[in-house]
N, CA, C and O atoms as a GROMACS GRO file, in nm:
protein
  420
    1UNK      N    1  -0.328  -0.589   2.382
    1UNK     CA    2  -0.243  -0.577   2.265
    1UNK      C    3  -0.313  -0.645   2.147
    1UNK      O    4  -0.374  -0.751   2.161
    2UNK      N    5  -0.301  -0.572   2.018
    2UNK     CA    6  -0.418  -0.606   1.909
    2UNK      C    7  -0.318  -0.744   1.858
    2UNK      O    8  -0.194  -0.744   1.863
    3UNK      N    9  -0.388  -0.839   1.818
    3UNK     CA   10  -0.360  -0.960   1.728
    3UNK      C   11  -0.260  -0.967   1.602
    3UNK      O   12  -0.304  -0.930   1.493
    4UNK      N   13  -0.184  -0.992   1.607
    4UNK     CA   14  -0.116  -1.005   1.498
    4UNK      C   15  -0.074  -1.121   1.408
    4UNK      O   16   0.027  -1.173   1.454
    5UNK      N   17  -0.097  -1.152   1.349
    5UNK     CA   18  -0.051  -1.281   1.265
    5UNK      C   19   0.052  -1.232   1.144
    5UNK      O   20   0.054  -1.172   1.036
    6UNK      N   21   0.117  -1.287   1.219
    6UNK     CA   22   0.296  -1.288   1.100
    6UNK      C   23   0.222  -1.286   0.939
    6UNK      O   24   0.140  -1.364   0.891
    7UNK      N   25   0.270  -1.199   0.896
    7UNK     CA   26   0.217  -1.206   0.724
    7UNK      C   27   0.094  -1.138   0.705
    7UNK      O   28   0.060  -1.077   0.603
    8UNK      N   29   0.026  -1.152   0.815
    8UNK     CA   30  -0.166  -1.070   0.808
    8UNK      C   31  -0.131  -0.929   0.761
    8UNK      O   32  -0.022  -0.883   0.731
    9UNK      N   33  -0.287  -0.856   0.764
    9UNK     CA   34  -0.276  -0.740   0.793
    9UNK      C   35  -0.286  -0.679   0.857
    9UNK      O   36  -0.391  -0.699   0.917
   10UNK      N   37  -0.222  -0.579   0.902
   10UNK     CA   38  -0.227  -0.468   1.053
   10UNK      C   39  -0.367  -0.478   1.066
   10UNK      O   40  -0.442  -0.457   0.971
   11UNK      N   41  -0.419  -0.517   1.216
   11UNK     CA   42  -0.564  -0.483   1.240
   11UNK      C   43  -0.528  -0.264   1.172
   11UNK      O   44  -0.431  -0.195   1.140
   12UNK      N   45  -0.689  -0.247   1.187
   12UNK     CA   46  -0.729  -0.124   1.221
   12UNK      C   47  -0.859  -0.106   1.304
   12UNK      O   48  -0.935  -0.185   1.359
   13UNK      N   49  -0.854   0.042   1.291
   13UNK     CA   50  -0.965   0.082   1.390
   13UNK      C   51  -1.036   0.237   1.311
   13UNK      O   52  -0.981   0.321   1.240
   14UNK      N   53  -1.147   0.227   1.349
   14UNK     CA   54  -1.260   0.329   1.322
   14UNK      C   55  -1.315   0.390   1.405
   14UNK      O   56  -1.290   0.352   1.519
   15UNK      N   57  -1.386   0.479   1.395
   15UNK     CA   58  -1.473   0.573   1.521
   15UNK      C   59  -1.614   0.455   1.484
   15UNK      O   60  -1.627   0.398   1.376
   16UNK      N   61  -1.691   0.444   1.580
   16UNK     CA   62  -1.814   0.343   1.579
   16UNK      C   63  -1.884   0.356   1.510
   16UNK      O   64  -1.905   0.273   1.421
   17UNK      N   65  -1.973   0.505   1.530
   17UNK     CA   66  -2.063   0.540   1.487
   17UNK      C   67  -2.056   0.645   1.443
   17UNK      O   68  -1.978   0.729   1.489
   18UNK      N   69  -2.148   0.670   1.326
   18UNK     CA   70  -2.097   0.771   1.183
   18UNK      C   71  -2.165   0.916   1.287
   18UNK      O   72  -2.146   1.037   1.272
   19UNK      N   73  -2.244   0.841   1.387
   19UNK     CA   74  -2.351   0.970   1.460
   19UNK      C   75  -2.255   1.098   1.535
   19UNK      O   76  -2.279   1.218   1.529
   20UNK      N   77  -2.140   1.029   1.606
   20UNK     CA   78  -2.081   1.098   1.696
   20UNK      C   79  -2.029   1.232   1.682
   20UNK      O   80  -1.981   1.272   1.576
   21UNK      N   81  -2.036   1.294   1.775
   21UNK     CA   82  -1.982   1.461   1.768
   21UNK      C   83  -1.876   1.494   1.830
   21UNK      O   84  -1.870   1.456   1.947
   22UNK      N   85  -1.797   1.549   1.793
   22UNK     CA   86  -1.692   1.601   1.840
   22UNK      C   87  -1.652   1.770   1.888
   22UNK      O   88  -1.664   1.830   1.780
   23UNK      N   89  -1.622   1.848   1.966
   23UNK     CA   90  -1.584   1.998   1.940
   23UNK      C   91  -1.451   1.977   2.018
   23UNK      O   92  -1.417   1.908   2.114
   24UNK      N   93  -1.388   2.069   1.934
   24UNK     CA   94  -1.220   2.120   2.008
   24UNK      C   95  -1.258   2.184   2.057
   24UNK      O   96  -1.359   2.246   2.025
   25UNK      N   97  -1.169   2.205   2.194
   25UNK     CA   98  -1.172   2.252   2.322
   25UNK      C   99  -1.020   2.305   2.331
   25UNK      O  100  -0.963   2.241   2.419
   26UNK      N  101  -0.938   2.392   2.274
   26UNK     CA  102  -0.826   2.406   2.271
   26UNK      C  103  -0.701   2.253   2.196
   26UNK      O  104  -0.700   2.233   2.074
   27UNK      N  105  -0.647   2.199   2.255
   27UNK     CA  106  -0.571   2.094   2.201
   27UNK      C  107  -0.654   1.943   2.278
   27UNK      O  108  -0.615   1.829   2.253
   28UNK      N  109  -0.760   1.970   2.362
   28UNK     CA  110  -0.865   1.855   2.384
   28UNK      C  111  -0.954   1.834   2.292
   28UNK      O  112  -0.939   1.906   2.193
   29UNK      N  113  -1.069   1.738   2.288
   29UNK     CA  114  -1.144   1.703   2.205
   29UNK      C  115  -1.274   1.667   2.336
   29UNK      O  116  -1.250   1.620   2.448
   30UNK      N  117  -1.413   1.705   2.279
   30UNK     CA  118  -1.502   1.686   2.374
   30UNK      C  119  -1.564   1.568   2.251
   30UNK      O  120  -1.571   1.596   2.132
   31UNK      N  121  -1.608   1.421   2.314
   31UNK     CA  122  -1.652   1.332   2.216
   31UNK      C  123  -1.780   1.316   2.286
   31UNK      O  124  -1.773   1.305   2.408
   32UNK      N  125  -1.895   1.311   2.228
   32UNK     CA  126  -2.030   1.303   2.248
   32UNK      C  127  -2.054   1.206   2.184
   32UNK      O  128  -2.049   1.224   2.063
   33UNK      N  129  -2.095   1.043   2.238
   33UNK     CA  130  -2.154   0.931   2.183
   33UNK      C  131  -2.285   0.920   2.218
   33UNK      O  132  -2.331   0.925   2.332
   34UNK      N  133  -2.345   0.906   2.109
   34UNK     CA  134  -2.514   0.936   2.077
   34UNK      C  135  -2.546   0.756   2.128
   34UNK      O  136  -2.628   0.741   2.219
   35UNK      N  137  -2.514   0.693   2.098
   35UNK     CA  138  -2.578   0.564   2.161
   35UNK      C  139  -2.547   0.506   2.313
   35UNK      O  140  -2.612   0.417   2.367
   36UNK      N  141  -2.430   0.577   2.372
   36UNK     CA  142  -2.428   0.560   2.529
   36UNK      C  143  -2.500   0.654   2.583
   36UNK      O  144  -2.550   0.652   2.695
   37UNK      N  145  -2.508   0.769   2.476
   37UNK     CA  146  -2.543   0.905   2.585
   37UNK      C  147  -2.456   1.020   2.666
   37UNK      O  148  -2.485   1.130   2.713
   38UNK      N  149  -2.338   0.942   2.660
   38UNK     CA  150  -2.207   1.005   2.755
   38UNK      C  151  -2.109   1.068   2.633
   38UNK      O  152  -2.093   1.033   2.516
   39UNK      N  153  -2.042   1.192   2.728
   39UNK     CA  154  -1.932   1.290   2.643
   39UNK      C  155  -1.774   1.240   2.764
   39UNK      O  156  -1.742   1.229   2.882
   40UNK      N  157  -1.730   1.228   2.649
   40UNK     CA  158  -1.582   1.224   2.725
   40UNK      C  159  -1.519   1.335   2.636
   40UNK      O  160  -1.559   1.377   2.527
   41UNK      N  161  -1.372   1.386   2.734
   41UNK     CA  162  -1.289   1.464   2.722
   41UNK      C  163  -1.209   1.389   2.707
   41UNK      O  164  -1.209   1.282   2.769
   42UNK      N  165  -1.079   1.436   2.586
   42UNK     CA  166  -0.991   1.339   2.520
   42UNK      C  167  -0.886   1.451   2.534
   42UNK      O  168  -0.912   1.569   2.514
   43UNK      N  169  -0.752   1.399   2.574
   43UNK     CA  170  -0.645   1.475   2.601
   43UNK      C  171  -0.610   1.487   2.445
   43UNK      O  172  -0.668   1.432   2.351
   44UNK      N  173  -0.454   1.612   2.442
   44UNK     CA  174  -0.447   1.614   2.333
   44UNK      C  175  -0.437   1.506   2.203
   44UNK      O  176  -0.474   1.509   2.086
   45UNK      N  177  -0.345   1.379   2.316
   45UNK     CA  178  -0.302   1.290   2.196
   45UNK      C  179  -0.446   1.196   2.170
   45UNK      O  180  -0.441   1.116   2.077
   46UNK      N  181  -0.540   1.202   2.230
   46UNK     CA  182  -0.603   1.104   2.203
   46UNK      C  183  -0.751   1.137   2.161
   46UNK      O  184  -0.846   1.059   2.163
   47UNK      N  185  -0.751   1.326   2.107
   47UNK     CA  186  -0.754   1.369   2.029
   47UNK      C  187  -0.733   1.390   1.895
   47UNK      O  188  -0.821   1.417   1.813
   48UNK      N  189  -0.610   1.377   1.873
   48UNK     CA  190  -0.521   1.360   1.772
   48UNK      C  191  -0.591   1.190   1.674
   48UNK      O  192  -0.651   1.159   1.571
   49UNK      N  193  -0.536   1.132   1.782
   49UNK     CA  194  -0.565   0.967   1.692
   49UNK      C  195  -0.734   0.960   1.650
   49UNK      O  196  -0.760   0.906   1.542
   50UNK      N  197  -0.849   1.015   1.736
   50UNK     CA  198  -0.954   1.001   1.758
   50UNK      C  199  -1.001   1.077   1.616
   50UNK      O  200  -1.096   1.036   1.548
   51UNK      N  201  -0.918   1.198   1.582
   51UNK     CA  202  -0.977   1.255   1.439
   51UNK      C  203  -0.984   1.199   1.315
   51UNK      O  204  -1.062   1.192   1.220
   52UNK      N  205  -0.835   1.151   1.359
   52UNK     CA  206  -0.775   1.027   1.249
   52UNK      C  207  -0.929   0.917   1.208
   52UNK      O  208  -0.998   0.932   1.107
   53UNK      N  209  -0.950   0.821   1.307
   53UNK     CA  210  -1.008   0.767   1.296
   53UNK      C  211  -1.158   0.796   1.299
   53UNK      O  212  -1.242   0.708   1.321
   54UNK      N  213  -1.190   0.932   1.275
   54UNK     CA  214  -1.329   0.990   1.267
   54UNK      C  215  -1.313   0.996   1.102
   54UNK      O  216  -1.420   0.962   1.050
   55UNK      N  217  -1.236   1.021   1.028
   55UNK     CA  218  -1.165   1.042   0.909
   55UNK      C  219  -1.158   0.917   0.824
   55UNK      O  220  -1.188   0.937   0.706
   56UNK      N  221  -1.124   0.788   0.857
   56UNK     CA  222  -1.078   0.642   0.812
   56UNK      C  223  -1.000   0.588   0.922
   56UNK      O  224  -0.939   0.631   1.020
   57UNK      N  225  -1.030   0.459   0.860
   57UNK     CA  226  -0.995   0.348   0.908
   57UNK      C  227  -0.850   0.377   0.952
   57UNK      O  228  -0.795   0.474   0.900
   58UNK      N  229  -0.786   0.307   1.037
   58UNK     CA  230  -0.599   0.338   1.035
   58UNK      C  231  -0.544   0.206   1.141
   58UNK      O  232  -0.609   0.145   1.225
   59UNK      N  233  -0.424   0.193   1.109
   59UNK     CA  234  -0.343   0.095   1.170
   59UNK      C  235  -0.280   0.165   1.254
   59UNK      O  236  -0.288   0.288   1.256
   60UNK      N  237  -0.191   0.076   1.356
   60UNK     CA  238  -0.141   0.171   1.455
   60UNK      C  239   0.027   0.219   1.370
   60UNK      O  240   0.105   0.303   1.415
   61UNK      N  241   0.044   0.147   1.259
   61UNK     CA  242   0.174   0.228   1.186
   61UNK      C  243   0.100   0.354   1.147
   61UNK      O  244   0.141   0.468   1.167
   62UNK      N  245  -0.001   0.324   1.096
   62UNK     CA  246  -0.056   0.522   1.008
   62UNK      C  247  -0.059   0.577   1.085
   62UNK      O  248  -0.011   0.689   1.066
   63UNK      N  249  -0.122   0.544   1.260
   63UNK     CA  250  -0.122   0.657   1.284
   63UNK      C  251  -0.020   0.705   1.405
   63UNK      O  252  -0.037   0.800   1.482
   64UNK      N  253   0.094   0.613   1.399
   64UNK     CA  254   0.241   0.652   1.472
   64UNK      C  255   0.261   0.791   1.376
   64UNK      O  256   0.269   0.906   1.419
   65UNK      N  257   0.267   0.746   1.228
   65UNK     CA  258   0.304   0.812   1.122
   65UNK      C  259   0.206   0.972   1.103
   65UNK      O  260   0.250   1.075   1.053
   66UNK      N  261   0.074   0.955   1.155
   66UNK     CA  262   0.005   1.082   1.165
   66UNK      C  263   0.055   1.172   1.307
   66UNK      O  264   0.054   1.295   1.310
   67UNK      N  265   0.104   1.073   1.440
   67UNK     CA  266   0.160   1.138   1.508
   67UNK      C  267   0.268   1.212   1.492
   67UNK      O  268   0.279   1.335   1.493
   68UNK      N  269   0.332   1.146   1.480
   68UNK     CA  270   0.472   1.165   1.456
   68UNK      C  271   0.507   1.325   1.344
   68UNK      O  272   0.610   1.393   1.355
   69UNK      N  273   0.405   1.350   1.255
   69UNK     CA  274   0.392   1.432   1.157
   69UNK      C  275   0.343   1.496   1.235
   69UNK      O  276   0.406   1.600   1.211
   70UNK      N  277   0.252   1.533   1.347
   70UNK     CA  278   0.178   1.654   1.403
   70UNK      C  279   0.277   1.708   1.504
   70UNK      O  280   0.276   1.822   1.549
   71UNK      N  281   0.362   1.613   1.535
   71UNK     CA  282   0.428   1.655   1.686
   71UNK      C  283   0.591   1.681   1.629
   71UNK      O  284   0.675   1.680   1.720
   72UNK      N  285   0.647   1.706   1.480
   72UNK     CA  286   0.800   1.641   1.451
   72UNK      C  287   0.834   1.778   1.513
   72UNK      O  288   0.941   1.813   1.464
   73UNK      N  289   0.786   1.878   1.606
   73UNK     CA  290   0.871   1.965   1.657
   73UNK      C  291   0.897   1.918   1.806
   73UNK      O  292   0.990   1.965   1.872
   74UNK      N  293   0.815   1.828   1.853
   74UNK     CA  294   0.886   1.772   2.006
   74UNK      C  295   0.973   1.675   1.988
   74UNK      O  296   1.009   1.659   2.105
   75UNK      N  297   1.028   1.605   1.933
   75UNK     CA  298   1.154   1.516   1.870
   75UNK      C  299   1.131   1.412   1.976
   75UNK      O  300   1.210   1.318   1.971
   76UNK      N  301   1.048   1.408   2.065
   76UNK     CA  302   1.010   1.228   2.128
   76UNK      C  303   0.951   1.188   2.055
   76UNK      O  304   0.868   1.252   1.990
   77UNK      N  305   0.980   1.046   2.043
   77UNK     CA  306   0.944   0.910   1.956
   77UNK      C  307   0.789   0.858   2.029
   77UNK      O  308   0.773   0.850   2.151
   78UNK      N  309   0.694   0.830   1.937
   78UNK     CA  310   0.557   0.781   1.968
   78UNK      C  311   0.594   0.617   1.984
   78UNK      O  312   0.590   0.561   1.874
   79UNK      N  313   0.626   0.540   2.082
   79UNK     CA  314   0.565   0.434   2.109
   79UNK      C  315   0.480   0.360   2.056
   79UNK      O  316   0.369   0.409   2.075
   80UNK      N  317   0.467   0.176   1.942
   80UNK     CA  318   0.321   0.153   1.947
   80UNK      C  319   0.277   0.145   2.093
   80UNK      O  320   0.164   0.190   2.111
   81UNK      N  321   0.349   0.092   2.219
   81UNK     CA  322   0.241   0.044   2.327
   81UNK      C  323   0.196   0.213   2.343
   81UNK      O  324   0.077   0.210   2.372
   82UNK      N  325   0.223   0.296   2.339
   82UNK     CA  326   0.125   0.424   2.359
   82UNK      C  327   0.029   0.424   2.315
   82UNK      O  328  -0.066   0.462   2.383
   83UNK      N  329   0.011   0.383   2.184
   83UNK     CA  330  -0.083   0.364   2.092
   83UNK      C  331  -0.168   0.313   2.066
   83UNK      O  332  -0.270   0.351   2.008
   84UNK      N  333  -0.128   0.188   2.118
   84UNK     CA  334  -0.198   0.054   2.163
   84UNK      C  335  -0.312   0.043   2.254
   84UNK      O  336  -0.424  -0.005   2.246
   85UNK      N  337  -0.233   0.116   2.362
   85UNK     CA  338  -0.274   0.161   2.520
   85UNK      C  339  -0.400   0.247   2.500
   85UNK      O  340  -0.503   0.217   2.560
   86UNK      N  341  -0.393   0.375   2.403
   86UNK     CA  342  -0.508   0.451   2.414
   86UNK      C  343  -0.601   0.422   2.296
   86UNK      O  344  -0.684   0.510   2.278
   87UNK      N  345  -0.608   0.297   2.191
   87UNK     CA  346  -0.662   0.260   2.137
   87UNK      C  347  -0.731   0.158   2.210
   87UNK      O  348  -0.843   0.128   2.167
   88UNK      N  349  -0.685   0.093   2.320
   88UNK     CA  350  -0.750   0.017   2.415
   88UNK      C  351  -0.888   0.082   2.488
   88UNK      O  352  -1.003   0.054   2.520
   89UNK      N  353  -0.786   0.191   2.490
   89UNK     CA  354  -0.896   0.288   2.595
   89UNK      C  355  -1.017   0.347   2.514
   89UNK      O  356  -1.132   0.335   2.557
   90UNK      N  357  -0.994   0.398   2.417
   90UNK     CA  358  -1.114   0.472   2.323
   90UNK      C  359  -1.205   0.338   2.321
   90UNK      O  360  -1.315   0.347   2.375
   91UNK      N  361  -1.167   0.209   2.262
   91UNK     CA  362  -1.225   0.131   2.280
   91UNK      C  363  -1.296   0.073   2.355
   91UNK      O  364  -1.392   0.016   2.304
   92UNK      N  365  -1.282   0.067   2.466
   92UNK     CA  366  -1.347   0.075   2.593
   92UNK      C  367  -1.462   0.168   2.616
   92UNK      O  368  -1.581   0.140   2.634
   93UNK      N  369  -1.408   0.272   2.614
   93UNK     CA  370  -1.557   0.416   2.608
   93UNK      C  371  -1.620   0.355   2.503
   93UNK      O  372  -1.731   0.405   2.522
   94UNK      N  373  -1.635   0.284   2.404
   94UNK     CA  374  -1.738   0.256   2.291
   94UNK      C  375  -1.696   0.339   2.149
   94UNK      O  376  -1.738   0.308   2.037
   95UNK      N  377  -1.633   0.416   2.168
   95UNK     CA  378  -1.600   0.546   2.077
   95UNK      C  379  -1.531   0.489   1.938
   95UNK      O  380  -1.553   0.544   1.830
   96UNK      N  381  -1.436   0.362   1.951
   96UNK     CA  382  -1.398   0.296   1.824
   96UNK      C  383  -1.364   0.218   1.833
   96UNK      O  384  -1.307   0.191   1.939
   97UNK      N  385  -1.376   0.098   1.701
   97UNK     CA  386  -1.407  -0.014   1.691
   97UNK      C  387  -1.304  -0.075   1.576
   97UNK      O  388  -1.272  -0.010   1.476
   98UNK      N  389  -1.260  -0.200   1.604
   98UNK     CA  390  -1.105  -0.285   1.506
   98UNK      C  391  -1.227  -0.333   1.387
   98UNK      O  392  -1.327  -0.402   1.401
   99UNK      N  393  -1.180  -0.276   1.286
   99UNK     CA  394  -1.239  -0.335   1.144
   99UNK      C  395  -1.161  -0.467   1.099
   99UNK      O  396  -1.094  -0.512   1.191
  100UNK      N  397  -1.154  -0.526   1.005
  100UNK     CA  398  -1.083  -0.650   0.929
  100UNK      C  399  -0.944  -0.537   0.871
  100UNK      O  400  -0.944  -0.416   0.890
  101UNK      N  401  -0.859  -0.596   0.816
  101UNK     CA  402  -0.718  -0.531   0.809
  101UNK      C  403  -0.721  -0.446   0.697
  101UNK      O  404  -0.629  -0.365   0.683
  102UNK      N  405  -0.834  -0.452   0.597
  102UNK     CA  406  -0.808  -0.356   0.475
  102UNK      C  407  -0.992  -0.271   0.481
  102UNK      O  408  -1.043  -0.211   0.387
  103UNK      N  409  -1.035  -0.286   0.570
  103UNK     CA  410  -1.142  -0.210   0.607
  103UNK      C  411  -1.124  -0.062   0.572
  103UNK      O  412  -1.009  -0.024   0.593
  104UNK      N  413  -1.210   0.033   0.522
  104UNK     CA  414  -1.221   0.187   0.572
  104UNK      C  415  -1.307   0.243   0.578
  104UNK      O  416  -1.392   0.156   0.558
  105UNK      N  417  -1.358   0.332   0.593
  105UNK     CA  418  -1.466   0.406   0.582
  105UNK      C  419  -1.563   0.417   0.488
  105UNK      O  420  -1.656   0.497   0.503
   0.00000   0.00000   0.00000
């Protein structure tokens, strides 16, 4: 769970490296990282956030708020721990990285 300090600013997060490639694969995303070498397959939602942040910097409110706008025809509510959870995970693959709170691209 990202850091928060009462009053701070929302961490954010970025894609790593400006190198990386992406192709849609229907509502997946195939991500090709040029400095591991390795392609991962990204389900739809983590797709979704992964463009975002190929795009700018974002907090996990922007991009509840970018979800939430792509999906307002399934009327379930985006979770931050969803958000959280697969921002953990991209992170992990190397794929993106927490900037300072007013960071962007």
């Amino acid at each position: 769970m990202p850091d928060r300090t009462p009053g701070g600013p929302d961490p954010r997060w970025r894609a790593c490296h400006p190198t990386i490639r992406s192709v849609p694969l229907d509502d997946e995303l195939a991500v090709f990282n040029p400095v591991s070498w390795e392609t991962h397959l990204l389900n739809p939602g983590g797709a979704q956030v992964f463009e975002v942040l190929l795009e700018r910097a974002a907090s996990i409110r922007e991009l509840r708020a970018e979800l939430e706008a792509l999906r307002a025809d399934e009327g379930e509510p985006i979770r931050d721990e969803q958000i959280e959870a697969l921002l953990a995970e991209l992170e992990d693959l190397g794929l993106i990285t927490r900037v300072s709170g007013d960071a962007d691209r």
